[in-house]
N, C-alpha and C positions, 0 to 999 in steps of 0.2 A: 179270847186274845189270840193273833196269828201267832204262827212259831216265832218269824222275823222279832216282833216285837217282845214275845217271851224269851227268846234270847237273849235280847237286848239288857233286857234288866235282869237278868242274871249275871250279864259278863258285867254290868254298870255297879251291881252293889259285890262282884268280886273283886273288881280293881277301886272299890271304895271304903274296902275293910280297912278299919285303922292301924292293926299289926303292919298293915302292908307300906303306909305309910306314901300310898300314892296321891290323896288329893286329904284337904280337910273341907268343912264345912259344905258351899255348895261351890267347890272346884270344879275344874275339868269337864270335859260333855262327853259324849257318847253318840254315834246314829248306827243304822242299820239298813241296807235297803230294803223295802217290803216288796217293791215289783219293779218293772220297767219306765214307771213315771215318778212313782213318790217314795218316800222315805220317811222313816222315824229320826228326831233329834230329841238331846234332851232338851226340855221346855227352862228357862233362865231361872235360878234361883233352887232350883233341884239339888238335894244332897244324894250324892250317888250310895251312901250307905242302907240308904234305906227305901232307895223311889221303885216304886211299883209302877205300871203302864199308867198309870192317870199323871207319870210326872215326864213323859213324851207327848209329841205331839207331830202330825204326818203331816209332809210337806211336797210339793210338788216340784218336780226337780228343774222345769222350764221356767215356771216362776221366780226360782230363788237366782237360778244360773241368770236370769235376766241384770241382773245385781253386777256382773260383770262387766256391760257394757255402760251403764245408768249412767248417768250426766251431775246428776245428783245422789248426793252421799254422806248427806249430813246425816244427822242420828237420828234426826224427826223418820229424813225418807227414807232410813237404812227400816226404821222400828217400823212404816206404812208398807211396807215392800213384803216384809218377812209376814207380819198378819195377814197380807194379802195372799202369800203362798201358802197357808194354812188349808188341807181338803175338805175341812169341817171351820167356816167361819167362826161358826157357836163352843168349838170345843174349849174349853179350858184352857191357860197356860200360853207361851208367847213362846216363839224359836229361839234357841240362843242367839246370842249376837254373833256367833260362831257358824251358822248354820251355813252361807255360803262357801266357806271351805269345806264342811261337810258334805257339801251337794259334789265338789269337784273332785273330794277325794272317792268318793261314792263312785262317780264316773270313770275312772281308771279302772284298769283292766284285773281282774280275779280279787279287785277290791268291794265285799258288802257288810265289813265291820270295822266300823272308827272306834277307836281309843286315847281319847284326849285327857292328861294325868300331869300335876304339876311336882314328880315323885321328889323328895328333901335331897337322894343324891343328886340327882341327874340336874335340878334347879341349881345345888351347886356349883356348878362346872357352866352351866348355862349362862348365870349371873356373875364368872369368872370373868379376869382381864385375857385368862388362856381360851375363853371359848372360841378362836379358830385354832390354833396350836391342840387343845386337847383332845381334840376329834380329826386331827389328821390322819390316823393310820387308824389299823385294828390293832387288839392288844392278844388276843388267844383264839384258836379255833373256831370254837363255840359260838362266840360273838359273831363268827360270819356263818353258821350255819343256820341261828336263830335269824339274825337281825339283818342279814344281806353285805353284800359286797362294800356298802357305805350309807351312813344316813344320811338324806338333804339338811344343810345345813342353811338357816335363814335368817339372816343378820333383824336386828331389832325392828317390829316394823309396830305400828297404832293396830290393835285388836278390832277384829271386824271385816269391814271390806278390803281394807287396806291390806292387809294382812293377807288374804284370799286371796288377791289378783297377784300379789307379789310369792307369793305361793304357786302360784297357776303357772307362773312363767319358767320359775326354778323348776317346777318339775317338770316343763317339755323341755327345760334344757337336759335333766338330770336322764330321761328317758333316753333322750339322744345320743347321750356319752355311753350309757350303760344297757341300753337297749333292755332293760326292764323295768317296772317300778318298782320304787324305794321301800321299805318293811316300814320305816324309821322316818320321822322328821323330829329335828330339831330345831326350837326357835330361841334365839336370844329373850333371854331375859325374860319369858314368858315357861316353856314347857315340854312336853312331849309326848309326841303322836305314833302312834302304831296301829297300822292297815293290814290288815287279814280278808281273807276267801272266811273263815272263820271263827269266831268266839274263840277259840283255843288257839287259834293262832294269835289274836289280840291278847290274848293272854301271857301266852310263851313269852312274844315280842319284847312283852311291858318287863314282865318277868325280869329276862336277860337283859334289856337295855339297864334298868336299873343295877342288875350285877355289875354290869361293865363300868357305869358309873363311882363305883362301889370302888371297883380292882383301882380305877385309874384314879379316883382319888389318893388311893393306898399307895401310887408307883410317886406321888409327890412327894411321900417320906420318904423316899427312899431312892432319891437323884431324879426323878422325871420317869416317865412313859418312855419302855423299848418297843416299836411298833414293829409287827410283820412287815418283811418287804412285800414290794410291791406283786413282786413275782409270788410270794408263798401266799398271800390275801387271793389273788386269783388261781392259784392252784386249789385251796381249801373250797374254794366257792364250787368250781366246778369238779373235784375227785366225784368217782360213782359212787365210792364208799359214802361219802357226805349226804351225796345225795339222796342214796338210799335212808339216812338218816334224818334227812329232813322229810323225807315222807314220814318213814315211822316213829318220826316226833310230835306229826301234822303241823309244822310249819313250811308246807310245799302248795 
């Protein structure tokens, strides 16, 4: 088994422990890059608690990214597209129906570990009427030392391609505003993503967005969310202190 891929199912059945309360049954996916053309995703129907490498399956990053321009995108030719980018026709197991956002978030910069987790807080607030209101500001430090300056936020979109290209676009706009990429995506009414250089950084990320989720349900008892200003969210981001912090947290 490569490292990339034993990674993978390591971080896959840690963010699938049940204490943890991030996905049940076979929620959420996972990828990993292995090299400069192909990638692991998790293969559809996988329980992340328990899947070992025979529950991935490696895909080639020109064929699935082809899925972005297609003309065609119905489910037949979304399900002929994704077996097609398979590097092992005969192998076992189908891409998630998720894998082309996979492939793009794969392609952004210090990004070679996806974390996709449907966590009970965070769904909460997602599947809110507040979900733009409750992710307008930061609420403490921490949350921007883990999770970054702001997470992409992406109004309800249909799972699959649809999903991915509407994805693709926010994040060259979000890149543009903030001249980095995002730690964090949130999507209405579906879930949430955390991109790491690292397995411990998909970790940390899940970790702490789920905190955050947690605190900011908590500020609803008790009159609403006070967010940092705008000015104290980008002083936190870049103090040296922080940042030395984010190293020896390895969320840098």
């Amino acid at each position: 088994m490569s490292d990339a891929l034993q990674q993978l199912v390591q971080m896959s059945r840690w963010l699938g422990q049940p204490e943890r309360d991030y996905v049940i049954l076979g929620e959420g996916n996972t990828s990993a890059r292995a090299d400069g053309d192909t990638f692991w995703v998790k293969a559809s129907g996988q329980e992340m608690p328990t899947i070992d490498e025979s529950g991935f399956v490696r895909v080639a990053f020109d064929r699935v990214l082809r899925l972005l321009e297609a003309d065609d995108i119905s489910d037949a030719a979304v399900k002929r597209a994704l077996t097609a980018a398979k590097v092992d026709p005969a192998a076992p197991g189908h891409p998630s129906v998720e894998t082309l956002l996979h492939a793009i978030c794969l392609s952004l910069k210090d990004v070679n570990f996806v974390g996709h987790t449907h966590p009970t807080a965070v769904n909460a607030l997602l599947c809110s009427a507040a979900f733009d209101s409750a992710f307008a500001g930061r609420l403490f430090p921490d949350e921007i030392v883990v999770c970054g300056i702001a997470p992409l936020l992406v109004p309800w979109t249909d799972p699959g391609v649809p999903l991915a290209r509407r994805i693709n676009g926010l994040l060259n706009d979000y890149i543009a505003r903030y001249n980095e990429t995002p730690k964090v995506i949130l999507m209405q009414n579906h879930g949430f993503i955390a991109l790491g250089r690292t397995v411990q950084q998909v970790q940390n990320i899940t970790a702490m967005g789920v905190k955050t989720a947690r605190i900011l349900l908590g500020t609803y008892a008790a009159g609403g969310p006070h967010f940092l200003s705008a000015e104290a969210e980008q002083r936190i981001h870049t103090r040296p202190d922080e940042l030395y912090r984010r190293q020896t947290l390895k969320v840098t």
